[in-house]
N, C-alpha and C positions, 0 to 999 in steps of 0.2 A: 458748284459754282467755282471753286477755287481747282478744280479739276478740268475744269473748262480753260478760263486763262491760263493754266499754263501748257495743257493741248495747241491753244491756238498762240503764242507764243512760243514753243516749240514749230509750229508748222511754220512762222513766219519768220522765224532760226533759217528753216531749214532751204525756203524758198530763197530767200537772202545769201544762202553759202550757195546753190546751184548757179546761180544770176551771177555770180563773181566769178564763178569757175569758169561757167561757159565765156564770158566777157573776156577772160584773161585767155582763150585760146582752148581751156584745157579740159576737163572731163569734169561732170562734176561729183562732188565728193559723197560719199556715199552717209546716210546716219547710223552710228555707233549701234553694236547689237543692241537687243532691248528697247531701243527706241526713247529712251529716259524714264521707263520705268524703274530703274535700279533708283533715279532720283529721287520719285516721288515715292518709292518705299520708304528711301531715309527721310523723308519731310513727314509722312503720315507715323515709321514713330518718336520722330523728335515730338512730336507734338499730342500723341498720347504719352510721352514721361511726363511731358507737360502736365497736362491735364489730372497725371497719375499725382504727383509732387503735390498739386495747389488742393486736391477734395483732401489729401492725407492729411495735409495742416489743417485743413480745415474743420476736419473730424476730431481731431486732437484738439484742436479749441474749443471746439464742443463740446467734448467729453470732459476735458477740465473745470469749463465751467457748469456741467449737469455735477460732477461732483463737489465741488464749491457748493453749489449751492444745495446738495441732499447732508454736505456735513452741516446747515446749520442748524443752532440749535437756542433753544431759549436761554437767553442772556447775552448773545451776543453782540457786539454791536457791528454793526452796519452801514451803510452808505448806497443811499439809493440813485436810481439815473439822474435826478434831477437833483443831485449832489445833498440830498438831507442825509443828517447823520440820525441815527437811532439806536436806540437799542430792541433786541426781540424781547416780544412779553410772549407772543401764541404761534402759534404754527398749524394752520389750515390745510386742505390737497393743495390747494392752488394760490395760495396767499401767506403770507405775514403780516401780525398785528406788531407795527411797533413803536415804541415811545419815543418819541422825540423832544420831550420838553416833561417838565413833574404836570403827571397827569391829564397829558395832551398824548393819546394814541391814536395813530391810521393805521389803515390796515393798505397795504401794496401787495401787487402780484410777485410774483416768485422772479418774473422777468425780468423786475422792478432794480433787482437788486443787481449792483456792479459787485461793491468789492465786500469783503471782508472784516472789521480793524478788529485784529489782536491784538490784546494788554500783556508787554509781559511785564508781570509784578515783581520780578526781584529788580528788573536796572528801571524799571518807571517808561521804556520806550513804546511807543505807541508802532506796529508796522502792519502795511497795508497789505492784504493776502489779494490779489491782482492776477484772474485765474491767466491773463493774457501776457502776463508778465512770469508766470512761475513762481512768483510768490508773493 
């Protein structure tokens, strides 16, 4: 499709330089070797680096958060899509059961879960492990 338009945009390039030539008296000019292939080389791989760049990120996001979520582990707390906080009591293939309240558990999908929250005990600071963020 996109090799089309600019085929026929090239031909009507080139139709448009002849018609001026001949108009103006003089001969017309001839099109460059290659014919503009040399262009649509550099177009086709400007836009596979493209392409290459955005799955690569995207793989990496992926994998950080498949590892996020295989380190979790019973006790930790949590934050789910739907912004509840918990903590893990069980760890299922495909789910976690966890507490949200003294003696109020659901159990969510593994998908379920965004972030992280680690306690560190000596300064009392609560910080968010955000696999999208790097930490």
């Amino acid at each position: 499709m996109i090799y089309e338009m600019i085929t026929v945009a090239q031909a009507a390039g080139q139709a448009a330089g002849q018609a001026a030539g001949q108009a103006a008296g003089g001969q017309a000019q001839q099109a460059p070797p290659g014919g503009g292939s040399v262009m649509m080389i550099g177009f086709v791989v400007v836009m596979g680096l493209m392409f290459f760049f955005m799955f690569r990120s995207q793989k990496k996001q992926a994998r950080e958060r498949q590892n996020m979520l295989e380190s979790i582990k019973a006790n930790d707390r949590v934050v789910t899509a739907g912004g509840i906080y918990g903590k893990v009591v069980n760890i299922k293939d495909k789910s976690f059961i966890i507490e949200i309240s003294e003696k109020v558990q659901i159990e969510i999908d593994k998908n379920g879960v965004t972030k992280v929250v680690r306690d560190d005990a000596s300064s009392g600071v609560t910080e968010d492990v955000d696999p999208k963020k790097g930490k």
